[in-house]
DOTI-759273 format. One line per 2 residues: number of its first residue (from 1); their letters; for each residue x, y, z of N, C-alpha, C. Coordinates in pm, whole numbers, plus 50000, padded with zeros to 5 digits. Example, Ala and Ser with C-alpha at 12.3 -4.5 7.8 and 13.67 -1.06 7.14 Angstrom:
<sites>
1) AS) 51319 49431 50780 51230 49550 50780 51320 49670 50780 | 51285 49775 50708 51367 49894 50714 51290 50003 50787
</sites>
This chain:
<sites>
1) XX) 46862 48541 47228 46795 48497 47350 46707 48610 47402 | 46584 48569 47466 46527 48666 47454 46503 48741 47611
3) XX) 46523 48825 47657 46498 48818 47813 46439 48738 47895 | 46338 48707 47897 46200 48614 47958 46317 48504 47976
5) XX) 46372 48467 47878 46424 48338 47902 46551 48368 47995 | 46621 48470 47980 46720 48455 48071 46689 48478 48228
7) XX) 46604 48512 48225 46525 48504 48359 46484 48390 48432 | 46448 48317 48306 46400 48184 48401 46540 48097 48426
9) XX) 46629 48084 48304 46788 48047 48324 46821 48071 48425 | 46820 48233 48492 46856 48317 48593 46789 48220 48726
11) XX) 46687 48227 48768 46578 48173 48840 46606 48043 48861 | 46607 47949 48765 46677 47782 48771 46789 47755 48861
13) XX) 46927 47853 48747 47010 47780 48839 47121 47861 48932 | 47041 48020 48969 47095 48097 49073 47174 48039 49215
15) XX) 47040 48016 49243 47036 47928 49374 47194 47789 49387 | 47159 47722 49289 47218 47598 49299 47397 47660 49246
17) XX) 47353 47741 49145 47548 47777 49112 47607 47882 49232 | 47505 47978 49350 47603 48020 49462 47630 47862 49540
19) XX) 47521 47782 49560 47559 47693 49643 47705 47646 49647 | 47673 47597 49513 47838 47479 49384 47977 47585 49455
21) XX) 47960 47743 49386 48047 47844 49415 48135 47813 49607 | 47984 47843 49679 48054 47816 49816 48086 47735 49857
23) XX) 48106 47628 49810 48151 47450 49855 48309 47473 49780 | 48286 47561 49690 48471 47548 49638 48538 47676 49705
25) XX) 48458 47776 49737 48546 47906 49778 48542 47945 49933 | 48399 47844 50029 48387 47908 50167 48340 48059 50181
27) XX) 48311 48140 50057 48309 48270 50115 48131 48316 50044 | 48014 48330 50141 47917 48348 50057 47887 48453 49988
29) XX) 47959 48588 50041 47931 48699 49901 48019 48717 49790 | 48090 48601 49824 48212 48635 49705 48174 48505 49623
31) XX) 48082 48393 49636 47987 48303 49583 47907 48379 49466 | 47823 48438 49533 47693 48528 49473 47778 48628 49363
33) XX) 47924 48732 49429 47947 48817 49312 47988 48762 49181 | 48036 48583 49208 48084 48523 49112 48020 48452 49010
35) XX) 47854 48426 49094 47813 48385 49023 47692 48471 48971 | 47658 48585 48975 47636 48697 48890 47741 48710 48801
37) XX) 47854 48706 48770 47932 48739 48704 47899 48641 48584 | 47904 48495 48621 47883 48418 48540 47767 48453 48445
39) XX) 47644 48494 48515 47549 48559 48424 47543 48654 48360 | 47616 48735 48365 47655 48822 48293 47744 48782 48171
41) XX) 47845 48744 48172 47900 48645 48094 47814 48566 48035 | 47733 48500 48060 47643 48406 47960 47550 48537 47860
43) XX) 47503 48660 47911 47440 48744 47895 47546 48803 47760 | 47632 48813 47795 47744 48837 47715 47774 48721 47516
45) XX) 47728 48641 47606 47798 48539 47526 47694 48422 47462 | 47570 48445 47535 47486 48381 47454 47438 48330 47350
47) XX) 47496 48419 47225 47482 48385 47075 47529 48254 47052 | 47688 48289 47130 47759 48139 47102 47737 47980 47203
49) XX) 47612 48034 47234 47616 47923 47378 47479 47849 47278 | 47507 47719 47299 47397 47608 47249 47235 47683 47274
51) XX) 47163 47669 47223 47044 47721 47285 46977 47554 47359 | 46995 47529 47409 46967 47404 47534 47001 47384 47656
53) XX) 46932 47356 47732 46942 47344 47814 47088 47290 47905 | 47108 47138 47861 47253 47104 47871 47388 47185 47843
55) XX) 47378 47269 47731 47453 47399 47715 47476 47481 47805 | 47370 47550 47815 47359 47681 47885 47417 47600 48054
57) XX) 47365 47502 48094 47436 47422 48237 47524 47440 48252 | 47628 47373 48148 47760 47330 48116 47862 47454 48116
59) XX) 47822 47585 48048 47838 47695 48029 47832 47789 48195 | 47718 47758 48256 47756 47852 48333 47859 47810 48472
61) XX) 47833 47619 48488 47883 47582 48598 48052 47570 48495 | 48105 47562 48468 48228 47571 48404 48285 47703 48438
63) XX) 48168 47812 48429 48216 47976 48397 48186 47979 48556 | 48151 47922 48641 48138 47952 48771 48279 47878 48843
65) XX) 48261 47740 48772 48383 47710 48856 48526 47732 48806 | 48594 47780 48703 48694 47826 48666 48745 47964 48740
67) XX) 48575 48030 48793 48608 48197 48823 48640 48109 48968 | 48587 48055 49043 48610 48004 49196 48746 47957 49183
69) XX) 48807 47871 49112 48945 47849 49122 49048 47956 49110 | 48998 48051 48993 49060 48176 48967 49088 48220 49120
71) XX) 48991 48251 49195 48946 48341 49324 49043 48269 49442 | 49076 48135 49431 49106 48067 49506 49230 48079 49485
73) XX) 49307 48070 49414 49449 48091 49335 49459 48250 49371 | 49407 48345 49370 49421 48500 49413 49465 48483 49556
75) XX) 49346 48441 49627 49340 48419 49773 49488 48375 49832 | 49527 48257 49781 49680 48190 49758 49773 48327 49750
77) XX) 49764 48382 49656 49868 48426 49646 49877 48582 49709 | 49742 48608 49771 49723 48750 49887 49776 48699 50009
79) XX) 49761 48535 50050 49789 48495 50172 49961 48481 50211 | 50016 48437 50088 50130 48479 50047 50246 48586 50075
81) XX) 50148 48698 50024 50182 48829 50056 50182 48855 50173 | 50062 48835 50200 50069 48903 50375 50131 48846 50450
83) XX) 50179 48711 50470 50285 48635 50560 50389 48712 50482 | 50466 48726 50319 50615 48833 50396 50619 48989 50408
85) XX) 50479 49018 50381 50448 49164 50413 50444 49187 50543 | 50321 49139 50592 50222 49142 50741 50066 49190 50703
87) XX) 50090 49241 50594 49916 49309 50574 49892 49277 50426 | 49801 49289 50400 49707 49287 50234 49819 49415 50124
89) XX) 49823 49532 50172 49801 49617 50104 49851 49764 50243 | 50027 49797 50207 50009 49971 50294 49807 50016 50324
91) XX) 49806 50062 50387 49732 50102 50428 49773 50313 50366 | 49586 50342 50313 49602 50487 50235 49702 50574 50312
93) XX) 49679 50560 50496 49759 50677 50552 49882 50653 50578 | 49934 50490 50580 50072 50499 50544 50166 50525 50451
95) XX) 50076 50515 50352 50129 50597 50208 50140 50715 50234 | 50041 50767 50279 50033 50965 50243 50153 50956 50349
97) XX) 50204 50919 50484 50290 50926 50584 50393 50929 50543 | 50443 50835 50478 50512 50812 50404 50566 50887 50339
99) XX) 50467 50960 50238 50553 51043 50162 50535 51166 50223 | 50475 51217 50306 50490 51328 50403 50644 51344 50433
101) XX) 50700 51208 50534 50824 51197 50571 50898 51205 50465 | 50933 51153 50373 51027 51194 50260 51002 51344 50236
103) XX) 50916 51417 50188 50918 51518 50184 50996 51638 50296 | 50944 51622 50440 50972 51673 50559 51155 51611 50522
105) XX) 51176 51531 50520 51374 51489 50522 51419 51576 50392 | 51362 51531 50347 51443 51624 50186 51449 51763 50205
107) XX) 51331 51839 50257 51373 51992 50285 51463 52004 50403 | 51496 51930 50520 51571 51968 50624 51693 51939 50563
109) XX) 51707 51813 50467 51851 51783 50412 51887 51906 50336 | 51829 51941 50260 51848 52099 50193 51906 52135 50272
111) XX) 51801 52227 50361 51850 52272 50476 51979 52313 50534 | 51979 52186 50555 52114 52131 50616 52235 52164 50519
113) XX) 52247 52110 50428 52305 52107 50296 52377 52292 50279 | 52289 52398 50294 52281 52537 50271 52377 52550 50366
115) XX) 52360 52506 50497 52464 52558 50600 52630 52597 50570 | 52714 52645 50646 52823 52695 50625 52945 52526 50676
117) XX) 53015 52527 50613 53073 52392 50568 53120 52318 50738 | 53141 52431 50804 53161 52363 50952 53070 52303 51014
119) XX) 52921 52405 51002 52788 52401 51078 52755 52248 51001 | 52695 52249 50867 52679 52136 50802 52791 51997 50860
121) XX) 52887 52026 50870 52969 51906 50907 52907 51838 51037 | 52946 51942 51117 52917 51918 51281 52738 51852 51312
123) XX) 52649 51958 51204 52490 51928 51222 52492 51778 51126 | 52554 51734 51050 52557 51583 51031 52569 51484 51080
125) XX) 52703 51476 51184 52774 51413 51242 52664 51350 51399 | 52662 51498 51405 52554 51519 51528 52413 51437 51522
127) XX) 52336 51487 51392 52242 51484 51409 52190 51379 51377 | 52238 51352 51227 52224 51220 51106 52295 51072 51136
129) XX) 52426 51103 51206 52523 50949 51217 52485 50989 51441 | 52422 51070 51437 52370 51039 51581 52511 51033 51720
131) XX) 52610 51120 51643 52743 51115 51733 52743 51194 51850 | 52819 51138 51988 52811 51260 52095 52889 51357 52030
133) XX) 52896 51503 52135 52982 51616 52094 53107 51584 52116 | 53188 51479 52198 53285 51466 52232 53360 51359 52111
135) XX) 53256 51289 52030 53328 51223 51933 53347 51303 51785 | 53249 51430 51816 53269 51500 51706 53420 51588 51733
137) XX) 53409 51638 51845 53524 51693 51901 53665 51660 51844 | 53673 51496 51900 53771 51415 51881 53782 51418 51693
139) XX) 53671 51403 51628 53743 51368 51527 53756 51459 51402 | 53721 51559 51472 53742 51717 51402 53860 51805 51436
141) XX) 53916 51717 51590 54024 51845 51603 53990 51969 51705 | 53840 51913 51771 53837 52114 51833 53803 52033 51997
143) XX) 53743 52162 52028 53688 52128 52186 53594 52082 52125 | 53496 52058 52289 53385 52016 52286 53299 52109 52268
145) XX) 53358 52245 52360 53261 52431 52360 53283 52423 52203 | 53350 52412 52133 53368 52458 52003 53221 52393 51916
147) XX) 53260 52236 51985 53081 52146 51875 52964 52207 51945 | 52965 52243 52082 52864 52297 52120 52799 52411 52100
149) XX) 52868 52482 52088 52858 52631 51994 52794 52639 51880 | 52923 52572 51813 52818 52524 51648 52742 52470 51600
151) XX) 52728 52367 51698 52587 52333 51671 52442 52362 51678 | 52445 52484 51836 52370 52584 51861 52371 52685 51724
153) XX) 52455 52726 51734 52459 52818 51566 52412 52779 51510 | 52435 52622 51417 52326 52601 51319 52210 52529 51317
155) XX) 52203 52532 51439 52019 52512 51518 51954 52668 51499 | 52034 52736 51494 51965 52937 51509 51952 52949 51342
157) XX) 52045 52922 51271 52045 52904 51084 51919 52770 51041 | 51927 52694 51102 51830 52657 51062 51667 52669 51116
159) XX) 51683 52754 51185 51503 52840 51256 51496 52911 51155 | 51563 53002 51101 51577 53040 50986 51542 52965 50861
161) XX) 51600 52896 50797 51554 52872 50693 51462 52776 50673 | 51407 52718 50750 51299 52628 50765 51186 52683 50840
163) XX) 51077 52684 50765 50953 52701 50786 50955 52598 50961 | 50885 52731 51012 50817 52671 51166 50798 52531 51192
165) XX) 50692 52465 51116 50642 52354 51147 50794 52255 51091 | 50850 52286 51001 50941 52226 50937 51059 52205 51014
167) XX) 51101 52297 51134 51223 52307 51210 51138 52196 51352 | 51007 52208 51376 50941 52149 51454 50959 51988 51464
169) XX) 50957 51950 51331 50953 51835 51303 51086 51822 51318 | 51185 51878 51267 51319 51851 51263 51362 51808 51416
171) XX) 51344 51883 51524 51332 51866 51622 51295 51754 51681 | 51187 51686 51675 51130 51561 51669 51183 51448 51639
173) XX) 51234 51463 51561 51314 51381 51482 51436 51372 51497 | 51517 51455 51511 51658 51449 51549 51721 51528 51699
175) X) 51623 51593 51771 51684 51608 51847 51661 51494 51984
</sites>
């Protein structure tokens, strides 16, 4: 096929296959990208396409409307999504957030983890299962000055081993 001609192909039935496109899909640039596509595809595939007129028709409104149902069946199943999601697609900065926060927990759990087996107990209880000092008290056996103490202590151990911004956040977060 020789260019000239796909031009006038092009030219014929541009117009009329976005029309066909937006009567099945409602959406007009997603009409037009589909039905460029189709031409491309015929561009593609031309050898094997009838050289006639009725052919080349048949060929592209087929390749137009199979891609519109395709598109329509996507649509279906994005609309899908987002009713038991709420959105299309996390959004880039809830990802990076995301794994910010995992990161930021995993070093304080370290952290934490390093402490001396009382401090770690008490900074768990406290901090992670969110207990008053008086239930840690109770179910450790000591006073209350005793959880209060230690827990100050390994609030001072962990300024220490956590980077500034890292005890900052910790703070934020659990206190």
């Amino acid at each position: 096929m020789q260019v000239r001609n796909l031009k006038m192909v092009f030219d014929t039935y541009y117009d009329r296959l976005v029309y066909f496109c937006f009567k099945i899909i409602d959406d007009k640039e997603q009409a037009k990208d589909i039905t460029q596509d189709a031409f491309l595809k015929y561009w593609q595939q031309a050898d094997h396409v009838a050289d006639n007129e009725i052919a080349i028709k048949n060929f592209l409104y087929s390749t137009v409307h199979n891609a519109a149902l395709n598109a329509l069946r996507h649509g279906k199943v994005v609309s899908a999504y987002v009713q038991k999601r709420g959105n299309v697609e996390p959004a880039d900065s809830n990802i990076m957030e995301a794994m910010i926060n995992a990161e930021v927990i995993a070093e304080i759990h370290a952290a934490i983890e390093s402490l001396p087996e009382q401090y770690r107990q008490i900074s768990v209880m406290g901090y992670f299962e969110r207990k008053k000092n008086q239930e840690i008290a109770d179910e450790l056996g000591m006073s209350v000055n005793t959880v209060k103490k230690q827990k100050q202590k390994a609030l001072e151990l962990l300024r220490l081993k956590l980077r500034p911004e890292m005890f900052g956040m910790f703070l934020l977060l659990f206190k």
